[in-house]
C-alpha positions as CSV (number, residue, x, y, z in Angstrom):
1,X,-14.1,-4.8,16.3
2,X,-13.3,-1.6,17.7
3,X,-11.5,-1.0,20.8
4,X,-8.0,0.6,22.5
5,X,-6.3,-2.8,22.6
6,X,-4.7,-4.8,19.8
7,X,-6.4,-8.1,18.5
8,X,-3.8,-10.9,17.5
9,X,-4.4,-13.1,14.3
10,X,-2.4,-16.3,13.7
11,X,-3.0,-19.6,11.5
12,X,-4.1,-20.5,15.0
13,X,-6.6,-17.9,15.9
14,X,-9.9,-19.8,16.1
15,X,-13.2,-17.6,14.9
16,X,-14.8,-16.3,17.2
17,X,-17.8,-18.6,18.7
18,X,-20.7,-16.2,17.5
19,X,-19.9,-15.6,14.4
20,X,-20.0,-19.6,13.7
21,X,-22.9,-21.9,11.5
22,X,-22.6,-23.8,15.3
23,X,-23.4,-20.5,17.4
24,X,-26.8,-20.2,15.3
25,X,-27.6,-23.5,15.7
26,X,-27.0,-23.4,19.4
27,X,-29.2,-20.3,19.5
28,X,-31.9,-21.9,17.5
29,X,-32.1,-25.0,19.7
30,X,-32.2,-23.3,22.7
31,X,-34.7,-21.3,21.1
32,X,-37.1,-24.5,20.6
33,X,-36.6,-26.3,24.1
34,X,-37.9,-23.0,25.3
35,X,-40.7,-22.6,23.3
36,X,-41.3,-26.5,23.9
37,X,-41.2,-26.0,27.7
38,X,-43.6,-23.2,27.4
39,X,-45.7,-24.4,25.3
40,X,-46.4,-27.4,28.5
41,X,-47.6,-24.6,30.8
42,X,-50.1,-22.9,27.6
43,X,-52.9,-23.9,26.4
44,X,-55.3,-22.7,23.9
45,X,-54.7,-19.0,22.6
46,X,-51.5,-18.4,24.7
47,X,-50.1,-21.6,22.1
48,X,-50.8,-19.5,19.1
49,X,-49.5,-16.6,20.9
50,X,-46.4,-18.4,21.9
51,X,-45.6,-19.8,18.1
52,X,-45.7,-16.2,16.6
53,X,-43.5,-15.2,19.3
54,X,-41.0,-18.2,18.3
55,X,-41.5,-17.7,15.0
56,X,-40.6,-13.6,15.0
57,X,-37.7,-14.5,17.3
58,X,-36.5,-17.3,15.1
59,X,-36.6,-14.5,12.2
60,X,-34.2,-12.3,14.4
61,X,-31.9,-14.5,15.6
62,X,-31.4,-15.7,12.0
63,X,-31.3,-12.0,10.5
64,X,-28.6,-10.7,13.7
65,X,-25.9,-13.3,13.0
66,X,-26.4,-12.8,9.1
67,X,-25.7,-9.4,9.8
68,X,-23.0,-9.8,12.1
69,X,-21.2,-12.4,10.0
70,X,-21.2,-10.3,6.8
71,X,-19.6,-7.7,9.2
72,X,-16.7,-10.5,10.6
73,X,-16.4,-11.4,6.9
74,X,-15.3,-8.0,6.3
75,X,-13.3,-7.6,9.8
76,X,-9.7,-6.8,9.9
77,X,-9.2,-10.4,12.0
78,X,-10.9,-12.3,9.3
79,X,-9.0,-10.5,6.2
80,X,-5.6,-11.2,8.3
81,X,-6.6,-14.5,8.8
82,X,-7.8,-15.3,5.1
83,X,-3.9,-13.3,4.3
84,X,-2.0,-15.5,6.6
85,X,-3.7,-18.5,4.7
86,X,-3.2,-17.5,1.1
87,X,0.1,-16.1,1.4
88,X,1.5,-19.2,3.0
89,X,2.9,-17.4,6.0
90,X,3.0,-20.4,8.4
91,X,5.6,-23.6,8.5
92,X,4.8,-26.8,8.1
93,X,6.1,-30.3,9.6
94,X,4.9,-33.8,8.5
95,X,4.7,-35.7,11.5
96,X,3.0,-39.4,12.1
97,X,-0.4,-38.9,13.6
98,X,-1.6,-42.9,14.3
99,X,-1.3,-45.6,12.1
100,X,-3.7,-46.5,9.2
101,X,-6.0,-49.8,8.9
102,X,-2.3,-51.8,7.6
103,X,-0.8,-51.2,10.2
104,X,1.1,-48.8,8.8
105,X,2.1,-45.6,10.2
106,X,-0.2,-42.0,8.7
107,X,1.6,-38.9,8.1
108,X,0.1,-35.5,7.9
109,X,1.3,-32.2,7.3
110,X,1.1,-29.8,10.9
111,X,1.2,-26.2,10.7
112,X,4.0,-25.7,13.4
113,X,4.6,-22.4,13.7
114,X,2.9,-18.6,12.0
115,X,3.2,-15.1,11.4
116,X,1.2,-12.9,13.9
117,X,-0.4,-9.8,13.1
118,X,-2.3,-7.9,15.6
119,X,-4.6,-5.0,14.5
120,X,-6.5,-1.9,16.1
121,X,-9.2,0.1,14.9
122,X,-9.5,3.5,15.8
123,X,-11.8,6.5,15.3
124,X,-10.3,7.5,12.5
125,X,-6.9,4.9,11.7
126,X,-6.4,1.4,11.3
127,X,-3.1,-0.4,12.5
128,X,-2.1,-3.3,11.6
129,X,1.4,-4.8,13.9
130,X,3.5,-7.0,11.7
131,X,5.2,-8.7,15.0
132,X,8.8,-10.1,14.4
133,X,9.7,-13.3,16.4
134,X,13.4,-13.9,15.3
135,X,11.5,-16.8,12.8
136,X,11.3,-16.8,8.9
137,X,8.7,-14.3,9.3
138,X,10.8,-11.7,10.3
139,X,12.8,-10.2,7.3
140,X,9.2,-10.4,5.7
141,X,7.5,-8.1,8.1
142,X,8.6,-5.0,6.8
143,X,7.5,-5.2,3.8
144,X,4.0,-6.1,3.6
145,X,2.8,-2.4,2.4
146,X,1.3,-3.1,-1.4
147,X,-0.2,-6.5,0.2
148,X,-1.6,-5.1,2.6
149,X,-3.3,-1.7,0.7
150,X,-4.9,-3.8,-1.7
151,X,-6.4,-6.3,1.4
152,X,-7.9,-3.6,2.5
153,X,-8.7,-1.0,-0.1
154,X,-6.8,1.7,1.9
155,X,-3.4,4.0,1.1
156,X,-0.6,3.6,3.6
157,X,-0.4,6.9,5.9
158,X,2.4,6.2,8.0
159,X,4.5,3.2,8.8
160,X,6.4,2.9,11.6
161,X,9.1,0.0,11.4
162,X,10.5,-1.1,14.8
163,X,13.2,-3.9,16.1
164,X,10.2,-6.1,17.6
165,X,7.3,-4.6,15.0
166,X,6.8,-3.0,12.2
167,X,3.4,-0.6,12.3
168,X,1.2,-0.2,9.0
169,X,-1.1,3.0,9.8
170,X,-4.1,3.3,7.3
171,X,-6.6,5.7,7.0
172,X,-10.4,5.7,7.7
173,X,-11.0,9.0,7.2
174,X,-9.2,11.0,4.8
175,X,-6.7,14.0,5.6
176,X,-8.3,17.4,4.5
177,X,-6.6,20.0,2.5
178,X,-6.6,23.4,3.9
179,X,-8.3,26.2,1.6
180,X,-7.2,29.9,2.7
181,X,-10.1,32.0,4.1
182,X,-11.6,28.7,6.2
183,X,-10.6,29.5,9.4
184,X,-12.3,26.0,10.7
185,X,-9.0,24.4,9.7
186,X,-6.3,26.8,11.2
187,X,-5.4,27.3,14.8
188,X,-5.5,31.1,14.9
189,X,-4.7,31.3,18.7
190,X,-1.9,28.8,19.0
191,X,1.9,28.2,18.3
192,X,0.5,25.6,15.9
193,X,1.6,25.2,12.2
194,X,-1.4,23.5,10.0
195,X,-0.3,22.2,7.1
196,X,-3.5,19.7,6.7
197,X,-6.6,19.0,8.8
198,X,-4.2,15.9,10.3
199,X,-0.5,17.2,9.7
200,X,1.0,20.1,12.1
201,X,3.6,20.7,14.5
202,X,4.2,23.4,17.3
203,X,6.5,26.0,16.4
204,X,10.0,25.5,17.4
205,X,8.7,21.6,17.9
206,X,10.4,20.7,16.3
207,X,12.5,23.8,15.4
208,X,13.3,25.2,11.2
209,X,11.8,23.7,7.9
210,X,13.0,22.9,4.6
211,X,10.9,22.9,1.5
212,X,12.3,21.3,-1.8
213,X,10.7,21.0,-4.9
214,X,10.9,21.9,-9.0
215,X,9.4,25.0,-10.9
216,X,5.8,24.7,-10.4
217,X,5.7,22.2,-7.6
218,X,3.6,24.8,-5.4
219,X,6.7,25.9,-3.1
220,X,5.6,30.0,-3.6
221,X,2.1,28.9,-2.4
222,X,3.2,27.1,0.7
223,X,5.6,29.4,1.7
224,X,3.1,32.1,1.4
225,X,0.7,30.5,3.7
226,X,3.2,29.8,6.4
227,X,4.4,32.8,6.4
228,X,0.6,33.9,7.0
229,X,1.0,31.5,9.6
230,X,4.0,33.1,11.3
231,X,2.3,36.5,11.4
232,X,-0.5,35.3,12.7
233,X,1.2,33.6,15.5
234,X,2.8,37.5,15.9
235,X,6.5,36.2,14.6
236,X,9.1,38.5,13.4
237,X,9.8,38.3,10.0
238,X,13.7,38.3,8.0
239,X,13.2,37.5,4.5
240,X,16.1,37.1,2.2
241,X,15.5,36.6,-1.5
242,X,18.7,36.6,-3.8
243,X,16.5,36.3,-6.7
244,X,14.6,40.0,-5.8
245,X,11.1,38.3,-6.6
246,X,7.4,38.1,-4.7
247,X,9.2,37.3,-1.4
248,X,11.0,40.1,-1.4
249,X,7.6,42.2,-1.9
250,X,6.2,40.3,0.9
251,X,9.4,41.2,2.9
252,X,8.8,44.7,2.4
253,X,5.3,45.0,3.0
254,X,5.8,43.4,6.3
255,X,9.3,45.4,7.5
256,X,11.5,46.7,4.5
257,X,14.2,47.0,6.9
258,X,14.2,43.2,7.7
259,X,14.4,42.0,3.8
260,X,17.6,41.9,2.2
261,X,18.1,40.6,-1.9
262,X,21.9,41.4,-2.4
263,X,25.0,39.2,-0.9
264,X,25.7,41.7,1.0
265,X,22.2,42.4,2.8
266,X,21.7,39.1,3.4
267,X,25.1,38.9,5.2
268,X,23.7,41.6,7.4
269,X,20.4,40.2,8.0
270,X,21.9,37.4,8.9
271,X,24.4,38.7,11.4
272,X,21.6,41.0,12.5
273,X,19.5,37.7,13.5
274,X,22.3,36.0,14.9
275,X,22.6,39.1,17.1
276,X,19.3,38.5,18.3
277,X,19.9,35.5,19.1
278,X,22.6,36.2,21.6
279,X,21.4,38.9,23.0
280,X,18.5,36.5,23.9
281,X,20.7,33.7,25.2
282,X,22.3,36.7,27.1
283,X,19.3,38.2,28.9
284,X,17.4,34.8,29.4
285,X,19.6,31.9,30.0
286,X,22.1,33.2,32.2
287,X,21.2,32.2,35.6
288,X,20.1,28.8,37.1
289,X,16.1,29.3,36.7
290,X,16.8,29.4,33.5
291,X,17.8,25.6,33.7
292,X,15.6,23.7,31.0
293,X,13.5,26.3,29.3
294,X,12.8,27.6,26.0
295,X,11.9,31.8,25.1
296,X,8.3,30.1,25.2
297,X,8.7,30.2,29.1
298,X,9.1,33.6,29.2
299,X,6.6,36.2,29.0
300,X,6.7,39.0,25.9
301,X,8.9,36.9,23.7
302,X,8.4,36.3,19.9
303,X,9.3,33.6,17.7
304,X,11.9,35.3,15.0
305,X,11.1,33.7,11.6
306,X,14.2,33.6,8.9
307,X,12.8,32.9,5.2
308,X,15.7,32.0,3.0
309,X,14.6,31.3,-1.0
310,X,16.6,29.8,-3.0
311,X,19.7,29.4,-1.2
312,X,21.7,27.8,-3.8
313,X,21.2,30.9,-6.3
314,X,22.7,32.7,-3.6
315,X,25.8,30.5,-3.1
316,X,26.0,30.6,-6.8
317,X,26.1,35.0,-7.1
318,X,28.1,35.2,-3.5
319,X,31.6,36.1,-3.4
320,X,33.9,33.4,-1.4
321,X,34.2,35.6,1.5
322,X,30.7,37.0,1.6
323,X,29.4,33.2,1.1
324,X,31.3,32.2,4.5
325,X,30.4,34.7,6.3
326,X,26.4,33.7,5.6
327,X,27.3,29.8,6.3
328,X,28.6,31.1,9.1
329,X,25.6,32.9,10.4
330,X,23.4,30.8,9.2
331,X,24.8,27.5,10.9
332,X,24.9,29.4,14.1
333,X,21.6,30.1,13.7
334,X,20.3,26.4,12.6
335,X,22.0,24.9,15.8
336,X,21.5,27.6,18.1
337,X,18.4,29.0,17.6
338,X,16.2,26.8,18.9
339,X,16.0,27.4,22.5
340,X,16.0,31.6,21.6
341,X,12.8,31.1,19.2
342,X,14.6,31.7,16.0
343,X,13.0,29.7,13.0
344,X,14.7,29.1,9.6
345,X,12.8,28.2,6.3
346,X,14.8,27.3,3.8
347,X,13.3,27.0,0.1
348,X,15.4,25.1,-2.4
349,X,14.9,23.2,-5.5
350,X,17.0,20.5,-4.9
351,X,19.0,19.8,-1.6
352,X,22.6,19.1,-2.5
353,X,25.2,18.3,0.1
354,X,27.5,21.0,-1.6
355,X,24.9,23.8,-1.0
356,X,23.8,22.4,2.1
357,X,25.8,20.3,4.4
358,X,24.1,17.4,5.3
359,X,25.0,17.9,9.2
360,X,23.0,20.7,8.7
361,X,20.0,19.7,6.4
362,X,19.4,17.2,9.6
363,X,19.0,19.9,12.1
364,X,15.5,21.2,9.5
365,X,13.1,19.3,12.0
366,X,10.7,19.4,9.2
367,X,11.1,18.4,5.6
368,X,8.9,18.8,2.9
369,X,9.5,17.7,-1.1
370,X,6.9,19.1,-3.5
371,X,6.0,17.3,-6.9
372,X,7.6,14.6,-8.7
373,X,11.6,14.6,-7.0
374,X,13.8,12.1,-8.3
375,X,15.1,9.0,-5.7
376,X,18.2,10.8,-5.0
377,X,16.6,14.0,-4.0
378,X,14.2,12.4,-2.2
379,X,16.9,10.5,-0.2
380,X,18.8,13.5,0.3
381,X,15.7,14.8,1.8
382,X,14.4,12.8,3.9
383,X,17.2,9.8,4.0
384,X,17.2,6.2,3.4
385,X,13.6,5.2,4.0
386,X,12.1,1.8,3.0
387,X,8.7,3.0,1.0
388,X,7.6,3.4,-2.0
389,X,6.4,7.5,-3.2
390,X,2.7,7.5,-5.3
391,X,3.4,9.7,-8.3
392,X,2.5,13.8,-7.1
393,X,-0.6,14.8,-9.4
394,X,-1.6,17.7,-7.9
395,X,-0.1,21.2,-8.0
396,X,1.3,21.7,-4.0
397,X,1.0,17.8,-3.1
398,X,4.2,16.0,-1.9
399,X,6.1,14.1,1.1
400,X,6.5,15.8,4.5
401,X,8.2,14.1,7.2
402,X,8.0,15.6,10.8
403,X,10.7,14.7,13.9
404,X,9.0,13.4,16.5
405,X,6.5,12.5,14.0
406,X,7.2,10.3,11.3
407,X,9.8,8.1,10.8
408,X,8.7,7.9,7.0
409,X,7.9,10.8,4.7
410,X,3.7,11.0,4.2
411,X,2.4,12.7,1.4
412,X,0.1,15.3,1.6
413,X,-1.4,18.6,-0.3
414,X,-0.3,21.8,0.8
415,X,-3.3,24.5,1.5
416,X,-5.4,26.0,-1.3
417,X,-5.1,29.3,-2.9
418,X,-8.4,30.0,-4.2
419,X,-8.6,32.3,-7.3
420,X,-10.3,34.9,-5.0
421,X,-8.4,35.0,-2.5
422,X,-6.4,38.2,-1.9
423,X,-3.3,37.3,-0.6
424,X,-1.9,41.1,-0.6
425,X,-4.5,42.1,1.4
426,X,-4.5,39.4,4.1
427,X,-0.9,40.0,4.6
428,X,-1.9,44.0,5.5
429,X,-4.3,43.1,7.7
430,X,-2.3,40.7,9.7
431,X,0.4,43.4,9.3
432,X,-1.8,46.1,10.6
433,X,-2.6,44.3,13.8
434,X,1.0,43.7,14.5
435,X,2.6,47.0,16.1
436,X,6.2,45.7,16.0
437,X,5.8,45.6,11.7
438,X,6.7,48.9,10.4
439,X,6.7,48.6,6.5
C-alpha cells in the first residue's frame, strides 16, 4: 500500500480482487486442474512427487493470502472504508428495484452518493485527503481530526485545510528532539535553523522569530540554543535585555559593545542596526544586477541577528519618547530587514497587540508558544486556526508554526540541555573561531 500516488476510498470502492475468500478459491482451483493435468502425463513415483508438490504449494498459497489479508485488514483503504461505513458518510435513496411475487412493486434503500477520502503512504507520513465535492460532505471534511487519530492510533502532525481538500498529515516515524552536544542532528555547515530532527527553516526563510511562553516554559533554553545556532552560522550578534539578566552575559561574552540593558542603549543599538541595514541596501541594491537578490547573493555578507527579551518590560520602564524612537527602529527593521540579512528574535511572555502591533507580530515568519498558553494567546500567536492544542507536559515543548510551512501550529520539543553540558564554554569556543566577535 505504499506508493507516490493517492488511493481513493468511497462506499463504492470494491476490495481489491486478491485480498478476496474468491481470489483464494480461484487460486486453489487452478491449483488442482493443474496438478490433475499433470498428474495424466505421471505415473508411478513422479505422482507421489507431484502430490507433495501440490500439497506444499497449497500450504503457500493458503499461508500468502492469510498474510496479505491480515495486512489489507490493517490498510489505510480498508480502515477508510470500514469509517465511511460506520460513520454513515454516504446518502441514501429508496428507489423500486422490480416487483415482488404480488405483483407488487419492491423498494430498497440505494446508497446514491459518498464521502471520498484518498490516502498516501510515505516513508515516514501518512496522508489522508478529505475531498470536498460541494455535497453534504463538505462542511464535515474539516473536521475529521479526533476520528481520524483514534482510527489510526496516530497524533495529527500537520493539517493542511484547502477550498477543494482538507490534508490530515500523520506520523510514522516520530520527530526527534535535539540534545546539545549531538552534532548528528544539527546542520553545522548550513544557513539552516534545527529546531527538531523534522522542524527547520533557512535563515531569513522565512525572515525574524517570535517566542512566547510563561516563567518556566523553556524560552531561556531555546533562545540559548539558537543563538548557538546563529554563531555557528558566523551571525552578528545585538542583544538587548531590559531586564540585565543571562542574556545580557551572553551579550557580552560575545561583543560587549553590541549588548545594550538600559532604554537608552537599546535605542542605540537599535539605530545602530538599522544603520546597518541601510548602509547595506546602499552598497548592494543600488544598481539593476541587484534586481531580485537577497545579501545571501553576495559574497562576504553576514546574517545580523537582533535578540530582543522581554520587550514588553521594556515598553513598561521606557520613557514616551525613548519608546518611539525603538518602535521606530525596530519596525524599520522587521519590514526592512529581510532582504539586508537582518534577523529579529523577539522573546515575550504574552504577545499583546498593545506591546506589539499585530501588523507587525505577522511579519515574525516564525512563531513559537512554549507551555500551557491560554486560547487568546495562542490566537494572538498564531491566529484563528481550526485545531485543537494537546496539553504541554514537558519543560521546552509547545506549538511552532513556520510561513511557508504550516498553515497550522505543530507542537514540538525544543532541544535538550543536558545537565553536563557547558553552555559557557561552547559559546567561547564558537566565539573564538569568529574573528569579527571581540568581547
Amino acid at each position: 500500500m505504499r506508493g507516490n500516488d493517492f488511493v481513493q476510498v468511497s462506499y463504492f470502492s470494491k476490495i481489491p480482487f486478491r485480498y478476496r475468500l474468491s481470489s483464494l478459491l480461484f487460486s486453489i482451483c487452478l491449483l488442482v486442474l493443474i496438478t490433475i493435468f499433470l498428474d495424466s502425463l505421471l505415473t508411478g513415483g513422479l505422482q507421489t512427487l507431484l502430490l507433495l508438490l501440490f500439497f506444499f504449494a497449497l500450504v503457500q498459497i493458503i499461508k500468502k493470502w492469510i498474510v496479505s489479508k491480515r495486512e489489507f485488514n490493517l490498510s489505510p483503504f480498508n480502515k477508510l472504508k470500514r469509517f465511511i461505513s460506520a460513520n454513515k458518510l454516504y446518502e441514501e435513496e429508496t428507489r423500486e428495484v422490480g416487483a415482488n411475487q404480488n405483483g407488487n412493486p419492491r423498494r430498497e434503500k440505494i446508497v446514491v452518493n459518498s464521502a471520498y477520502f484518498l490516502y498516501m503512504v510515505t516513508d515516514d507520513e501518512l496522508i489522508i485527503r478529505a475531498w470536498k465535492k460541494a455535497d453534504k460532505f463538505s462542511d464535515k471534511a474539516n473536521s475529521y481530526d479526533t476520528l481520524l487519530s483514534a482510527l489510526f492510533g496516530l497524533e495529527l502532525y500537520k493539517k493542511y485545510d484547502d477550498i477543494q481538500y482538507c490534508d490530515y498529515v500523520f506520523e510514522l516515524v516520530n520527530d526527534q528532539r535535539i540534545v546539545l552536544g549531538n552534532e548528528s542532528l544539527t546542520l553545522l555547515n548550513s544557513d539552516v535553523i534545527q529546531l527538531t530532527s523534522k522542524i527547520k527553516w533557512e535563515l531569513g526563510k522565512p525572515p525574524h522569530a517570535l517566542i512566547v511562553g510563561g516563567t518556566g516554559s523553556g524560552k531561556t533554553y531555546l533562545v540559548n540554543t539558537l543563538i548557538l545556532d546563529y554563531l555557528r552560522k558566523g551571525a552578528e550578534l545585538f542583544v538587548a535585555d531590559p531586564k540585565s539578566a543571562d542574556l545580557a552575559l551572553i551579550g557580552r561574552l560575545v561583543n560587549k559593545e553590541h549588548t545594550a540593558t538600559t532604554e537608552n542603549e537599546i535605542a542605540k543599538l537599535l539605530r545602530e542596526a538599522s544603520d546597518e541595514m541601510e548602509k547595506r541596501y546602499r552598497k548592494l541594491f543600488t544598481d539593476e544586477n541587484s534586481f531580485g537578490k537577497t545579501w545571501k547573493d553576495f559574497s562576504g555578507m553576514k546574517p545580523l541577528v537582533v535578540v530582543i527579551d522581554e520587550y514588553a518590560a521594556l515598553s513598561s520602564v521606557s520613557s514616551p519618547k525613548t519608546l518611539k524612537e525603538i518602535n521606530s527602529y525596530l519596525t524599520s527593521l522587521i519590514l526592512k530587514g529581510r532582504q539586508s540579512g537582518i534577523e529579529i528574535c523577539m522573546i515575550m511572555q504574552r504577545p499583546d497587540a498593545n506591546i506589539l502591533a499585530g501588523n507587525l507580530r505577522d511579519q515574525f515568519g516564525v512563531r513559537i508558544g512554549l507551555g500551557n498558553m491560554t486560547d487568546e494567546g495562542r490566537k494572538m500567536l498564531f491566529g484563528s486556526v481550526d485545531m485543537k492544542y494537546k496539553s504541554v507536559n514537558e519543560i521546552g515543548g509547545g506549538f511552532v508554526m513556520i510561513d511557508g510551512q504550516h498553515n497550522a501550529p505543530v507542537y514540538f520539543e525544543s532541544p535538550l540541555v543536558p545537565k553536563d553540558f557547558d553552555f559557557i564554554e561552547e559559546l567561547r569556543k564558537i566565539r573564538d573561531k569568529n574573528p569579527d566577535s571581540t568581547p
